[in-house]
C-alpha atoms as an extended CHARMM CRD file, in Angstrom:
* protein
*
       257  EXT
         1         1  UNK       CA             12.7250000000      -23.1550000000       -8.5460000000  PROA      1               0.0000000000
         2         2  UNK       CA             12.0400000000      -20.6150000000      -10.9190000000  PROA      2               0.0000000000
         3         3  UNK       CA             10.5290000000      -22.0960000000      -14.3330000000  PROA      3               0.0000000000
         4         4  UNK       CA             11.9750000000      -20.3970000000      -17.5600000000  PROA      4               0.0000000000
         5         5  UNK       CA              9.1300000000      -19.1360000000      -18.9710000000  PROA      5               0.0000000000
         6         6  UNK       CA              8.4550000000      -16.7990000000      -15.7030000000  PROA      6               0.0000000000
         7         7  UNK       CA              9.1680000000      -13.0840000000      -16.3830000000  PROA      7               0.0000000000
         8         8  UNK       CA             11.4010000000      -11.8860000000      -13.5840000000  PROA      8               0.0000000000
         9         9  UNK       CA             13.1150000000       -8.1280000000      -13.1650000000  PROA      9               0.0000000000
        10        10  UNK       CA             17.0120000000       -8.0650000000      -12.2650000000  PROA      10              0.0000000000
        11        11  UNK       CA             16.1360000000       -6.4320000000       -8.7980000000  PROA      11              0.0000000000
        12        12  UNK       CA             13.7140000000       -8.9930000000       -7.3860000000  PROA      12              0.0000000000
        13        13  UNK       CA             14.9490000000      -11.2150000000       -4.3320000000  PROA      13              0.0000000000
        14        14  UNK       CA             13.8540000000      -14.8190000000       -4.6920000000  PROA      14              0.0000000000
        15        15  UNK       CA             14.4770000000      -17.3920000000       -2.0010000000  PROA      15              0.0000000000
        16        16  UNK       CA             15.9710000000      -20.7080000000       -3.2220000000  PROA      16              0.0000000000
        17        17  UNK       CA             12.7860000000      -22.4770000000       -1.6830000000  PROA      17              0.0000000000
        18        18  UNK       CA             10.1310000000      -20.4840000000       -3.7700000000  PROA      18              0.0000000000
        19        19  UNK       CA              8.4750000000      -21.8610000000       -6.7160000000  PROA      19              0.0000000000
        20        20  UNK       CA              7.7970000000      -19.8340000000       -9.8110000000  PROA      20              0.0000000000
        21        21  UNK       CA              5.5950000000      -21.2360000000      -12.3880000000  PROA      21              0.0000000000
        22        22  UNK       CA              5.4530000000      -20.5420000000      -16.0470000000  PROA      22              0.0000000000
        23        23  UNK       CA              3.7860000000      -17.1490000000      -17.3590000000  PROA      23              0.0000000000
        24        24  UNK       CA              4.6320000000      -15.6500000000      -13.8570000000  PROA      24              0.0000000000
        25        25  UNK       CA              5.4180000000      -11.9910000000      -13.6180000000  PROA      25              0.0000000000
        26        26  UNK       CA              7.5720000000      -10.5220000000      -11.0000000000  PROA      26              0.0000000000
        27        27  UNK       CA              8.3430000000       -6.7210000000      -11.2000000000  PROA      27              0.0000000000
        28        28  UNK       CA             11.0620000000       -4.4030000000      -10.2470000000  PROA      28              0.0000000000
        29        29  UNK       CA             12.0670000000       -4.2990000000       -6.0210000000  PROA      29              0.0000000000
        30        30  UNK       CA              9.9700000000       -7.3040000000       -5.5040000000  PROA      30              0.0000000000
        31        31  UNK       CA             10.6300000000       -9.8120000000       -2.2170000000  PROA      31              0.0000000000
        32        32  UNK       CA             10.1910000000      -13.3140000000       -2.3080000000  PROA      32              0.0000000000
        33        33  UNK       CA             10.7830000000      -15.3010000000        0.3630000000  PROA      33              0.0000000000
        34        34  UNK       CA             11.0800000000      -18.9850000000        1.7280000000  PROA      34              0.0000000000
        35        35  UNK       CA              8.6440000000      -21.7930000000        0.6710000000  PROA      35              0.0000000000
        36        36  UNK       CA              6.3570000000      -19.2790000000       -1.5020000000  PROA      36              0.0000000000
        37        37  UNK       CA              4.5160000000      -20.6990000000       -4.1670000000  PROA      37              0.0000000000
        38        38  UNK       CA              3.7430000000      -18.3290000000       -7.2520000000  PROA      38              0.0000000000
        39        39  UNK       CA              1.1830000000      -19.6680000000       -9.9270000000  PROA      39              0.0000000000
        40        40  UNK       CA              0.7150000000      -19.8480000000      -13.4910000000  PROA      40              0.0000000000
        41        41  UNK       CA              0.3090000000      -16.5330000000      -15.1470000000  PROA      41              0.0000000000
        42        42  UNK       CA              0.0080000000      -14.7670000000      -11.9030000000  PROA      42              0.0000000000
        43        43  UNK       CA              1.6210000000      -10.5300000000      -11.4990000000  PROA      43              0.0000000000
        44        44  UNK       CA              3.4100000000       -9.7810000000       -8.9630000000  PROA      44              0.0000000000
        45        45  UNK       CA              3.6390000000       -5.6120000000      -10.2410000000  PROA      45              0.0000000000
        46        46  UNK       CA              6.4570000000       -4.3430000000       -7.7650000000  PROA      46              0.0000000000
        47        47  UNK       CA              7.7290000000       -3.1760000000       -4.4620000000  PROA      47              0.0000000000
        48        48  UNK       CA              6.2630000000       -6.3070000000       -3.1100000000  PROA      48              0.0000000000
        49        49  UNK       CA              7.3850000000       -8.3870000000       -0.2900000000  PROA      49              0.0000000000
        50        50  UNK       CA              5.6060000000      -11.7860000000       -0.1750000000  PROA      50              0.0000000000
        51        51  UNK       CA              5.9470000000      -13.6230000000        3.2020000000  PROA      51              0.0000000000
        52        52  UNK       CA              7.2120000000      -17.1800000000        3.7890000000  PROA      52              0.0000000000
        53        53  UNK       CA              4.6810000000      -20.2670000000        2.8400000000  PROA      53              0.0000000000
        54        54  UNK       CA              2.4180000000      -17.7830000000        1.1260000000  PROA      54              0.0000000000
        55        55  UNK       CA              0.8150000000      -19.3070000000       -2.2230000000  PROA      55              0.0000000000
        56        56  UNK       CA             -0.1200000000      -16.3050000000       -5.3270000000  PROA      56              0.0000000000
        57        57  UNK       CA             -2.5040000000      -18.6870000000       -6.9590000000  PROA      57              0.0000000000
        58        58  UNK       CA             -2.5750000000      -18.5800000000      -11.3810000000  PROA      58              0.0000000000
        59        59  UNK       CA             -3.9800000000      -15.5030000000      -12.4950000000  PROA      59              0.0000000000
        60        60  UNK       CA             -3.6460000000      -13.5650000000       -9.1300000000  PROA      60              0.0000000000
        61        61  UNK       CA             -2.7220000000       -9.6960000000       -9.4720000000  PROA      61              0.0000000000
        62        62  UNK       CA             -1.0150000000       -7.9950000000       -6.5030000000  PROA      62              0.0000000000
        63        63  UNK       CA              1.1220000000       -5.2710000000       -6.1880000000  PROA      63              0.0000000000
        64        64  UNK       CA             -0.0270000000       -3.1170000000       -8.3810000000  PROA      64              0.0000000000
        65        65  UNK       CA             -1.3160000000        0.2700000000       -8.3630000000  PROA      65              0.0000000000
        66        66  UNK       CA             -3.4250000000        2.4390000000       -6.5000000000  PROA      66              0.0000000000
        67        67  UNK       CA             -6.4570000000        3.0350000000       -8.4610000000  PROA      67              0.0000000000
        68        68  UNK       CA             -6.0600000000        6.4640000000       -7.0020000000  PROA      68              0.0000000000
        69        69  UNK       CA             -6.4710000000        9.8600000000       -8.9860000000  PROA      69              0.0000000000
        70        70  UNK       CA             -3.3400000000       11.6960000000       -7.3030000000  PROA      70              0.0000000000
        71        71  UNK       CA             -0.8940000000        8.7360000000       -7.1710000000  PROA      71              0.0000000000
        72        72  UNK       CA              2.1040000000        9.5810000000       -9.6700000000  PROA      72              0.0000000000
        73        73  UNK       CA              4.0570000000        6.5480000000       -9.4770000000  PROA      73              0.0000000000
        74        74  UNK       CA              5.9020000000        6.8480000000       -6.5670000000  PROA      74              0.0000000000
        75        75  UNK       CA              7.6100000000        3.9370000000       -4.9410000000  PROA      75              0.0000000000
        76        76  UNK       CA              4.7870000000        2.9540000000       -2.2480000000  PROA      76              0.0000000000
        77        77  UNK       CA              4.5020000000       -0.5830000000       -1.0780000000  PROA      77              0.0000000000
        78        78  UNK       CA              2.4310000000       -3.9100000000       -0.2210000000  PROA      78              0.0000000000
        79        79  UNK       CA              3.5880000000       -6.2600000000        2.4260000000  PROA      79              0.0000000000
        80        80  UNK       CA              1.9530000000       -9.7240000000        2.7560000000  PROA      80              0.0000000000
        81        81  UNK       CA              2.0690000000      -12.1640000000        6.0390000000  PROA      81              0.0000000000
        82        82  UNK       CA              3.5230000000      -15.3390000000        6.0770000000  PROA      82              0.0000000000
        83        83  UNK       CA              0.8030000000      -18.7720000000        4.9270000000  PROA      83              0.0000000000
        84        84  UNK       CA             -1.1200000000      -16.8530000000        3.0480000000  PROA      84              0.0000000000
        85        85  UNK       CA             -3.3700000000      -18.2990000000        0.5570000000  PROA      85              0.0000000000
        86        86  UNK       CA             -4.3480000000      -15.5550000000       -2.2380000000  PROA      86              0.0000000000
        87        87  UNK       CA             -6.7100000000      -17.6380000000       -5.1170000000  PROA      87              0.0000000000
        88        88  UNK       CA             -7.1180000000      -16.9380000000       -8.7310000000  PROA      88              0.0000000000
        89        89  UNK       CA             -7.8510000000      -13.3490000000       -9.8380000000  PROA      89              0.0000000000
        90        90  UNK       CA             -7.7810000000      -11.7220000000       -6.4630000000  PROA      90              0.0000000000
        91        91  UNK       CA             -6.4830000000       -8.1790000000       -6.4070000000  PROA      91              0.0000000000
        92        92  UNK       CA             -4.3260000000       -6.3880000000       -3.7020000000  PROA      92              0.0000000000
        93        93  UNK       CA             -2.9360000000       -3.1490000000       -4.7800000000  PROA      93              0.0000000000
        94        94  UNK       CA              0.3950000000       -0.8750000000       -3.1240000000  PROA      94              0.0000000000
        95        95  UNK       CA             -0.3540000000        2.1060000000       -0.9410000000  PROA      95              0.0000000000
        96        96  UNK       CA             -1.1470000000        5.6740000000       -2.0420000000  PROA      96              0.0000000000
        97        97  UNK       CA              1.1750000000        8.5460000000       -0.7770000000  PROA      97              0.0000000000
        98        98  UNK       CA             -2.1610000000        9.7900000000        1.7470000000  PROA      98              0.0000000000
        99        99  UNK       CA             -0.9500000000        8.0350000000        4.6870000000  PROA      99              0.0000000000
       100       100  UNK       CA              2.5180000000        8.7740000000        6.2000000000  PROA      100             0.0000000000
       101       101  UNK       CA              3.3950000000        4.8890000000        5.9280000000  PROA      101             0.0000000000
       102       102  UNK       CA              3.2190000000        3.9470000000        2.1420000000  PROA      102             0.0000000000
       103       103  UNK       CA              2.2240000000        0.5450000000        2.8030000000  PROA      103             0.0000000000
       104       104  UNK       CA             -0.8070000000       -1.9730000000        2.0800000000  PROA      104             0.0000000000
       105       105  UNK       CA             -0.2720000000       -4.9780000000        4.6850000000  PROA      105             0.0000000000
       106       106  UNK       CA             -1.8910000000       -8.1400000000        4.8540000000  PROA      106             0.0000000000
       107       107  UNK       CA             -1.1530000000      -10.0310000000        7.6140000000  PROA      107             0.0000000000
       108       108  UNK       CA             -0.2640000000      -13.8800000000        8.2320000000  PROA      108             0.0000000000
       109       109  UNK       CA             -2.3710000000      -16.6670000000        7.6100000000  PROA      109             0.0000000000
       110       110  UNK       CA             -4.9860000000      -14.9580000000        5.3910000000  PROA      110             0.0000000000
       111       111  UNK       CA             -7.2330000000      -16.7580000000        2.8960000000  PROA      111             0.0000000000
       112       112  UNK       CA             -8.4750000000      -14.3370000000       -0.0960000000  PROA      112             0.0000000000
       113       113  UNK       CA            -10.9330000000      -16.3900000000       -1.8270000000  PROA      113             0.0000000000
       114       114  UNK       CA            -11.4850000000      -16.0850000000       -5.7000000000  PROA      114             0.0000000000
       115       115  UNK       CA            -11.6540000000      -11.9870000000       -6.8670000000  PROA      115             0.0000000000
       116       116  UNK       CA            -11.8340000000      -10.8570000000       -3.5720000000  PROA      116             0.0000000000
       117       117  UNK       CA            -10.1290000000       -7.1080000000       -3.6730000000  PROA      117             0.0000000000
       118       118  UNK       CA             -7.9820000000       -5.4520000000       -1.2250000000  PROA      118             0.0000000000
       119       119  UNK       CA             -7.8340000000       -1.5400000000       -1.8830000000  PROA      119             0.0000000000
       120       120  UNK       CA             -4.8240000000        1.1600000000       -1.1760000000  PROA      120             0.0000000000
       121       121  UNK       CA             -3.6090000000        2.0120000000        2.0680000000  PROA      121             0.0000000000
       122       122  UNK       CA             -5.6210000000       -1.2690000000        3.4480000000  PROA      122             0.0000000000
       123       123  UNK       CA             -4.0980000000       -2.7320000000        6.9890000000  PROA      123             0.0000000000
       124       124  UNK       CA             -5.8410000000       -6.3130000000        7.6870000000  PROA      124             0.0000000000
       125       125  UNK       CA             -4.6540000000       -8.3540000000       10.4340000000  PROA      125             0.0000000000
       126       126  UNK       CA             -3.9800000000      -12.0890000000       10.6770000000  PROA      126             0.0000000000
       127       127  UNK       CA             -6.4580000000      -15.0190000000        9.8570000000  PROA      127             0.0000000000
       128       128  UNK       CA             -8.4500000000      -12.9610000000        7.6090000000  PROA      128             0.0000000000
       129       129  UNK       CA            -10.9480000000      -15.2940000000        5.3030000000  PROA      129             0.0000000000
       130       130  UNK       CA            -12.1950000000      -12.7150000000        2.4400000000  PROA      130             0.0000000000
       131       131  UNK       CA            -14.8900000000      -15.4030000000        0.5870000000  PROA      131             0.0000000000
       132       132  UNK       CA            -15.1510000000      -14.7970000000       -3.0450000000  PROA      132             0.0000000000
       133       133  UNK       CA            -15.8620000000      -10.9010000000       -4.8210000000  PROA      133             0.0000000000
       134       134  UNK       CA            -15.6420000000       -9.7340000000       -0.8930000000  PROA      134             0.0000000000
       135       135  UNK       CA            -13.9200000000       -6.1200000000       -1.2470000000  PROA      135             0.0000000000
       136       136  UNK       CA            -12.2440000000       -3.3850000000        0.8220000000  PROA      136             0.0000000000
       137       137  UNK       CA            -11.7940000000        0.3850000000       -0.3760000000  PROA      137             0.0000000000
       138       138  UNK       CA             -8.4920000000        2.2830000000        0.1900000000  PROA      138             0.0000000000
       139       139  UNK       CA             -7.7630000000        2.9790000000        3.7050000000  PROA      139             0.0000000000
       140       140  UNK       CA             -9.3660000000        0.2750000000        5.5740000000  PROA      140             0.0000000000
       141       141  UNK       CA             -8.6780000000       -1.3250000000        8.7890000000  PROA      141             0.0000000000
       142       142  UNK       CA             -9.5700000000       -4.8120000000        9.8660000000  PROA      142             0.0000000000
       143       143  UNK       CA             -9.1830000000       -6.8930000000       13.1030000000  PROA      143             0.0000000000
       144       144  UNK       CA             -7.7840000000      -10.2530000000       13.4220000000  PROA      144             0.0000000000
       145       145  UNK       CA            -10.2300000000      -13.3330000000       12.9090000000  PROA      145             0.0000000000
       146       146  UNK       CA            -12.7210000000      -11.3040000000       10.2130000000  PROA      146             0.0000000000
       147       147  UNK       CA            -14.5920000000      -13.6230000000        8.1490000000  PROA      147             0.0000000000
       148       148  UNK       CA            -16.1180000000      -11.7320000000        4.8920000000  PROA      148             0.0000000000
       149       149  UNK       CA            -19.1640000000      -13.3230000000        3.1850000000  PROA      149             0.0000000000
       150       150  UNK       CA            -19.1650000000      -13.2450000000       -0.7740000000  PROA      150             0.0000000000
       151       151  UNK       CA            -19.9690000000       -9.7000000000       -1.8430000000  PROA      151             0.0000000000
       152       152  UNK       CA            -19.1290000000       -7.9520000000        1.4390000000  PROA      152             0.0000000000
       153       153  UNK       CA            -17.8990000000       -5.0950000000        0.9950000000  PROA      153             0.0000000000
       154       154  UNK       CA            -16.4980000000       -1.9180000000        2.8050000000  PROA      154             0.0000000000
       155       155  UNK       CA            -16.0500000000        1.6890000000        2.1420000000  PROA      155             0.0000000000
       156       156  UNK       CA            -13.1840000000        3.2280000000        1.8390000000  PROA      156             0.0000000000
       157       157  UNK       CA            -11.6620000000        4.4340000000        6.0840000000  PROA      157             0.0000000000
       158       158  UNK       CA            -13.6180000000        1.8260000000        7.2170000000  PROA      158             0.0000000000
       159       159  UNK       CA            -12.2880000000       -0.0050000000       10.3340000000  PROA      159             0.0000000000
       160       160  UNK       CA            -13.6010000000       -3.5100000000       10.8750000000  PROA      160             0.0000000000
       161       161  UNK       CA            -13.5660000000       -5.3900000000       15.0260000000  PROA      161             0.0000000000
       162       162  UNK       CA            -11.9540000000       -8.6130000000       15.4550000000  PROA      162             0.0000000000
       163       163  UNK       CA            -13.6630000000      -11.5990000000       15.4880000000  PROA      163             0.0000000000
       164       164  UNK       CA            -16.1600000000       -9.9810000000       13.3050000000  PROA      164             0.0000000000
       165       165  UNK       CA            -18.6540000000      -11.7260000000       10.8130000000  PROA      165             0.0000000000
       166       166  UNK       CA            -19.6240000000      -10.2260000000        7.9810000000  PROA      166             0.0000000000
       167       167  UNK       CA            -22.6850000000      -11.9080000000        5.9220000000  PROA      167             0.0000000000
       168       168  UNK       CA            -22.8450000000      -12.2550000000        1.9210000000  PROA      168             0.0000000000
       169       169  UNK       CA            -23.8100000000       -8.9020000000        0.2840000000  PROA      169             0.0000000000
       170       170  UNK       CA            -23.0590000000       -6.8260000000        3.5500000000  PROA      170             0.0000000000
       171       171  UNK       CA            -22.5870000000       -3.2590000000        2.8540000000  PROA      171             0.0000000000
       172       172  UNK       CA            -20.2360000000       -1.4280000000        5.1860000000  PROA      172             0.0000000000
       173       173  UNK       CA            -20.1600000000        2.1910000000        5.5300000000  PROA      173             0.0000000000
       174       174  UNK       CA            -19.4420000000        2.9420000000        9.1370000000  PROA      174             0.0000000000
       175       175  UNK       CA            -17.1280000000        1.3340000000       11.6450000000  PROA      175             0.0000000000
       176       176  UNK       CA            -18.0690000000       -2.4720000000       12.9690000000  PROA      176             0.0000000000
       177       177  UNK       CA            -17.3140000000       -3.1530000000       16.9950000000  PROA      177             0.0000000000
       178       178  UNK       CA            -15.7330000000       -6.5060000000       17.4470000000  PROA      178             0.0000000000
       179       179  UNK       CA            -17.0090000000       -9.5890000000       17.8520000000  PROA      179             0.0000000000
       180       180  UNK       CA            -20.4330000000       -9.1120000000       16.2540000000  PROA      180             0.0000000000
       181       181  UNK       CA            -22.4190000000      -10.8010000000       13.4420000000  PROA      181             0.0000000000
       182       182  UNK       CA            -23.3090000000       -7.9120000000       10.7370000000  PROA      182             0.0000000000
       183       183  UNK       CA            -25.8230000000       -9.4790000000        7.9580000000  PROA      183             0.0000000000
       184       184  UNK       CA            -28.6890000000       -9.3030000000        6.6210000000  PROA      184             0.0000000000
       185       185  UNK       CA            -30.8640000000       -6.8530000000        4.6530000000  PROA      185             0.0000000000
       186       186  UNK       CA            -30.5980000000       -4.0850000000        5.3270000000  PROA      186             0.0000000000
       187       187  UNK       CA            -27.4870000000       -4.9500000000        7.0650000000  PROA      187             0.0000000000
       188       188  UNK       CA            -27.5860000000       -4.7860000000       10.5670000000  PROA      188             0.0000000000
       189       189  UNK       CA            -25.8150000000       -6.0500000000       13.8040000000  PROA      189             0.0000000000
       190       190  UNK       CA            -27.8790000000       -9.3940000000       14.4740000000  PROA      190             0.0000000000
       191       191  UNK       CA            -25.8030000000      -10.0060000000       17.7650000000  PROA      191             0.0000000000
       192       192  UNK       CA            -22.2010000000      -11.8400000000       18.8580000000  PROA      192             0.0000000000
       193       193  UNK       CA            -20.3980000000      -13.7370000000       16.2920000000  PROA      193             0.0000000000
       194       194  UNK       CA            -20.9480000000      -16.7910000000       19.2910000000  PROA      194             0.0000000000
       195       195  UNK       CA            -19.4670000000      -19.1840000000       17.3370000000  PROA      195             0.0000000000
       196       196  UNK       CA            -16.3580000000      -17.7130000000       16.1340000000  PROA      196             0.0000000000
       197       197  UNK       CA            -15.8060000000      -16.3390000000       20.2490000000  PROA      197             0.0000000000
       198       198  UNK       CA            -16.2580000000      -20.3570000000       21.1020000000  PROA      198             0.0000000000
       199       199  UNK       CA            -13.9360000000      -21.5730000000       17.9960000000  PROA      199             0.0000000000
       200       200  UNK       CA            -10.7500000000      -19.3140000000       19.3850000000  PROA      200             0.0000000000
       201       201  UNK       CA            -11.5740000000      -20.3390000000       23.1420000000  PROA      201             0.0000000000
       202       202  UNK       CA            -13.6700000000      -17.7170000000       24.7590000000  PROA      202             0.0000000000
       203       203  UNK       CA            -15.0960000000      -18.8820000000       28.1440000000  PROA      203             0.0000000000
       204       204  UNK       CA            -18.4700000000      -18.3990000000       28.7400000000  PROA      204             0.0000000000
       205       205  UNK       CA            -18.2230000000      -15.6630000000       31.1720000000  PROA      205             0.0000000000
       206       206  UNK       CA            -16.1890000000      -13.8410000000       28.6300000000  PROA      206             0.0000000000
       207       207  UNK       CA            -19.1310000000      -14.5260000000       26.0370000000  PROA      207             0.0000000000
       208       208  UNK       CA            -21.4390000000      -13.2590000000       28.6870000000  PROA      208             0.0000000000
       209       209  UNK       CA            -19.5520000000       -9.9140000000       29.4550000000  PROA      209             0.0000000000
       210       210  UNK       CA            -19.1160000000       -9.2650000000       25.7690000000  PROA      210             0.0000000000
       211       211  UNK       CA            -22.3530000000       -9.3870000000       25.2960000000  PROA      211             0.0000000000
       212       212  UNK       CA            -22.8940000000       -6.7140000000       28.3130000000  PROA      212             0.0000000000
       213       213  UNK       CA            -20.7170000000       -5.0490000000       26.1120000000  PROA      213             0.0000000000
       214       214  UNK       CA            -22.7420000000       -4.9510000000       23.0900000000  PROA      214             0.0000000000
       215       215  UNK       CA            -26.1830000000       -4.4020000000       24.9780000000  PROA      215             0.0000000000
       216       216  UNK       CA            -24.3460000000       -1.2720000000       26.4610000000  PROA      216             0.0000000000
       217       217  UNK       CA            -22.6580000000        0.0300000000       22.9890000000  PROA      217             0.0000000000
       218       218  UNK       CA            -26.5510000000       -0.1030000000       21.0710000000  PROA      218             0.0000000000
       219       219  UNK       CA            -28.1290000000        1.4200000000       24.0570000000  PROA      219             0.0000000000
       220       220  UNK       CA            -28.6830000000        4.7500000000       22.0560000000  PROA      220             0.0000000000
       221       221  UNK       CA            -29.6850000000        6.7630000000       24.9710000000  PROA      221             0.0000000000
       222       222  UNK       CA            -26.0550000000        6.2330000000       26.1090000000  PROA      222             0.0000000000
       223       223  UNK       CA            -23.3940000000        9.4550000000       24.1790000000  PROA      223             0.0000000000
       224       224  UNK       CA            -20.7110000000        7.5420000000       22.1400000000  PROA      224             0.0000000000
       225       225  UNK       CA            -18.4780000000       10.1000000000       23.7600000000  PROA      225             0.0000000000
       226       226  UNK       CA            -19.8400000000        8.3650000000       27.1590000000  PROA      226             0.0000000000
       227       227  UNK       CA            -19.2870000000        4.7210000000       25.8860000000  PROA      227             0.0000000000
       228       228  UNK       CA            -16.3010000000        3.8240000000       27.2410000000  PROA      228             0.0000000000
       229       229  UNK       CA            -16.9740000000        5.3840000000       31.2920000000  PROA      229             0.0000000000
       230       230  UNK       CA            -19.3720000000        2.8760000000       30.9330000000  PROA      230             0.0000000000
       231       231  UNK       CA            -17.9640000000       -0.3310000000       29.6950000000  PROA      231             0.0000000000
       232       232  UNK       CA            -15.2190000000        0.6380000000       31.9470000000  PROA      232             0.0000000000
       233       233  UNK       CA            -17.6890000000       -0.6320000000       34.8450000000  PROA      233             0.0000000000
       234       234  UNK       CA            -17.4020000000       -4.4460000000       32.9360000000  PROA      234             0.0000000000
       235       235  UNK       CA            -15.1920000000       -7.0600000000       34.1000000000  PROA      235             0.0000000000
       236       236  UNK       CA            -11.8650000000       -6.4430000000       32.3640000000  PROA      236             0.0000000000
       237       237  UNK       CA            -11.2500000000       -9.1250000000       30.0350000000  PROA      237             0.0000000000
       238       238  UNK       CA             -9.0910000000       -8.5260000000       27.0740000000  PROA      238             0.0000000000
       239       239  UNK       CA            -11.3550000000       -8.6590000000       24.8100000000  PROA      239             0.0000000000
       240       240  UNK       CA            -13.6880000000       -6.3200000000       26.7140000000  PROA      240             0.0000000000
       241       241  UNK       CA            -10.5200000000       -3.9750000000       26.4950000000  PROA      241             0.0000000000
       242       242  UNK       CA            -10.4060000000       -4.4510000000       22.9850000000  PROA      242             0.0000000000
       243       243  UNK       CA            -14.0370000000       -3.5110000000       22.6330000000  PROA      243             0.0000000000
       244       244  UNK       CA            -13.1090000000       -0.2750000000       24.5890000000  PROA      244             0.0000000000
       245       245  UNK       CA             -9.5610000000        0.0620000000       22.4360000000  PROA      245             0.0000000000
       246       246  UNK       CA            -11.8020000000        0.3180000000       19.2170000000  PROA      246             0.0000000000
       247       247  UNK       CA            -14.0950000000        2.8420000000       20.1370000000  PROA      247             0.0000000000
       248       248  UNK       CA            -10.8260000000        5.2900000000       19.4370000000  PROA      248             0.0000000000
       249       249  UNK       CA             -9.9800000000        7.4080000000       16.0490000000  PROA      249             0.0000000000
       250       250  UNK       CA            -13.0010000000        6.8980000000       13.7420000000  PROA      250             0.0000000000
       251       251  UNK       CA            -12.8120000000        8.3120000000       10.4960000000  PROA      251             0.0000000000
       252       252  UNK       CA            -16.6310000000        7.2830000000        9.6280000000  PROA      252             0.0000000000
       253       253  UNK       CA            -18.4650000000        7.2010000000       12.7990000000  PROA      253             0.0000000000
       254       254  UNK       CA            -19.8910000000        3.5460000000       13.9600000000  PROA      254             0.0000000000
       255       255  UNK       CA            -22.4300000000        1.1720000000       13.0160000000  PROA      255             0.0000000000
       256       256  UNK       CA            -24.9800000000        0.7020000000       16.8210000000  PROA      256             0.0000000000
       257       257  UNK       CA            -27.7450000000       -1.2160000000       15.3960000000  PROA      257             0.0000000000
């Protein structure tokens, strides 16, 4: 149902199912589909496609543009997952034109908490809890199962492990491994992220070889060009692969202690 005091441009697609409540905004080549929910005075910009069950809370701004010095207008894009809950006044912005996909994506069944910001260019993967003011910069990548204390926040090419934990305030300038707990101050890696490995059904002897995993990865007298010869020589669990998968492509080097 779309209320008549929502603003809506000729070229959207709405589902039947979706609810639009009054003072909504949805621009020009925007996708709604089934079961969405979009609040009270909330923007949708344009060239948005909002996945099924995902709630826009009131006063929730996505879609609109980079805050990028050489974008010119061009028709780049923001994707969003399906269940997603995005709160009042968080902030999720279309791709640049730097990448050779124009495309923000936020995957399925992510919570964005209260002014959290997702920058240009961003990729996050599914079940992604971004607490309140938590931020990303343009161009960052993040892992499935990331949980971002208030205030966290990443700069810009900054790729983020699954099943990582991120502590209030933590500041996030090189590449996190998966897995870990990063917190404190100065922020640091303070060891597994146990209880998220336990809450998605890690057995212990997966727990255990992770953390042969980690012990290896901050051994500093060990190259990072030589890392992955030697986790190779760990039992090959999936998410030791995944530990191995990440060290791969860094555009800001990685954080070992």
């Amino acid at each position: 149902m779309i209320h008549k005091g929502a603003v809506i441009h000729p070229t959207c697609e709405i589902a039947d199912s979706a609810e639009i409540a009054p003072g909504a905004y949805i621009g020009e080549h925007c996708v709604i589909k089934e079961n969405v929910k979009v609040g009270y005075n909330a923007v949708i910009q344009s060239h948005t496609t909002v996945g099924e069950g995902t709630v826009v809370c009131s006063n929730a701004h996505i879609g609109g543009d980079p805050q990028d010095y050489s974008f010119s207008g061009e028709d780049t894009k923001l994707i969003i997952g399906k269940n997603c809950v995005i709160r009042e006044f968080a902030t999720i912005h279309r791709a640049s034109t730097k990448e050779d996909v124009w495309e923000t994506v936020v995957g399925d069944n992510c919570f964005l908490m209260a002014y959290a910001h997702v920058g240009h260019d961003c990729k996050i993967e599914n079940n992604i809890t971004m607490t309140s003011y938590a931020s990303l910069g343009g161009h960052c990548r993040v892992g499935s199962y990331v949980v971002f204390g208030g205030y966290a926040a990443c700069h810009q090419f900054v790729r983020v492990g699954t099943g990582v934990m991120l502590g209030g305030r933590a500041s996030v300038t090189k590449d996190i491994p998966p897995f870990v707990m990063y917190a404190g101050t100065p922020t640091a890696i303070e060891g597994l992220n146990s209880i998220g490995l336990k809450r998605r059904g890690a057995k212990p002897e997966v727990r255990a070889e992770i953390k042969r995993a980690l012990n290896i990865y901050q051994d500093l007298n060990i190259k990072l060009a030589d890392l992955p010869d030697k986790l190779a020589g760990l039992q090959q669990f999936d998410e030791i692969k995944t530990f191995i998968d990440f060290l791969q492509d860094s555009k800001r080097s990685f954080t070992r202690r």
